[in-house]
C-alpha positions as CSV (number, residue, x, y, z in Angstrom):
1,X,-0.5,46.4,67.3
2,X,-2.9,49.0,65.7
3,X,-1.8,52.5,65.9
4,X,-4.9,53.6,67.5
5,X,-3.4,51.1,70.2
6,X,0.1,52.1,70.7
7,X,-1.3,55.7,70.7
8,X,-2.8,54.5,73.9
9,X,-0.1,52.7,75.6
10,X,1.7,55.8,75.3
11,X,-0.6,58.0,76.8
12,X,-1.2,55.3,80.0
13,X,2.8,55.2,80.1
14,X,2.9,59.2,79.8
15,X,0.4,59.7,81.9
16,X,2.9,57.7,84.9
17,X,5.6,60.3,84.1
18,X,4.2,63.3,82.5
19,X,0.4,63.4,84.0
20,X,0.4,67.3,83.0
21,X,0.7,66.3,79.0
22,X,-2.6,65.6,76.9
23,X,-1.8,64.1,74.3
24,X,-4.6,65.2,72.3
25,X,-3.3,68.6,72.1
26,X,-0.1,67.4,70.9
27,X,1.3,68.0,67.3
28,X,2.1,64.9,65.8
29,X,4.1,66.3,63.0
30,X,6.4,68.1,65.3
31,X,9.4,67.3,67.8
32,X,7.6,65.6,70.7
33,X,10.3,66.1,73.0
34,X,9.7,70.0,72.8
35,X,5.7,69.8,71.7
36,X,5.4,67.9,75.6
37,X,8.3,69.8,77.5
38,X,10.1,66.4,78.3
39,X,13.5,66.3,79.4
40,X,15.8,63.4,78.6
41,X,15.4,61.9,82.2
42,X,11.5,62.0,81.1
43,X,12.1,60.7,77.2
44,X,14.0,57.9,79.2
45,X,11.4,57.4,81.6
46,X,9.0,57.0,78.3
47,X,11.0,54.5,76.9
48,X,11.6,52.2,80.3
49,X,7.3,52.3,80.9
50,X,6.7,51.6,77.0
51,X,8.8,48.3,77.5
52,X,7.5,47.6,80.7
53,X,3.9,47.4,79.0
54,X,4.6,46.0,75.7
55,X,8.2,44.6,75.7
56,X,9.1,47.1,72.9
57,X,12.6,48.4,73.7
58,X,12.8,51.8,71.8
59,X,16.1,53.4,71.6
60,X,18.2,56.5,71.0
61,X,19.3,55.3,67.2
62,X,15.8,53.4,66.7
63,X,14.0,57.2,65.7
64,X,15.1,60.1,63.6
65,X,16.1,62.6,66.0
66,X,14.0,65.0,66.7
67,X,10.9,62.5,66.2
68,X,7.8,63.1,66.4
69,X,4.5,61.6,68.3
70,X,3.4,60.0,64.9
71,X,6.6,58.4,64.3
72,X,6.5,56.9,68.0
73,X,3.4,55.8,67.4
74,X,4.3,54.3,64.0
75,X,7.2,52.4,65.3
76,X,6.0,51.0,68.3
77,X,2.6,50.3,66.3
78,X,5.4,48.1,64.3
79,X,7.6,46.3,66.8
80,X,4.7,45.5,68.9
81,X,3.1,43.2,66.3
């Protein structure tokens, strides 16, 4: 999957739990957790729509912690291929 992609399957999937958060004004570079005022419930939300539309399971250990939008991007950009 392309980044551009995976950028967008997050946005549809944050946009189910999250409709408040543009990603466009989002820091890449920076903790998203924080940068999108997500809580864990909401991070675990994230995860359980990104599977449900790509099959990708993403979990605690599989990011640095705190991880950015880029490096979600870049690793479901990765597994998804």
């Amino acid at each position: 999957m392309q980044p551009d992609a995976a950028r967008q399957v997050i946005a549809a999937a944050l946009a189910e739990i999250a409709p408040e958060v543009d990603l466009d004004e989002i820091d890449g570079t920076v903790p998203f957790a924080a940068e999108a005022d997500l809580d864990s419930m909401d991070l675990l939300s994230l995860a359980e729509e990104l599977h449900a539309r790509t099959g990708v399971d993403i979990g605690d250990g599989d990011l640095p912690s705190p991880w950015s939008l880029d490096q979600l991007v870049a690793e479901l950009a990765r597994r998804a291929d």
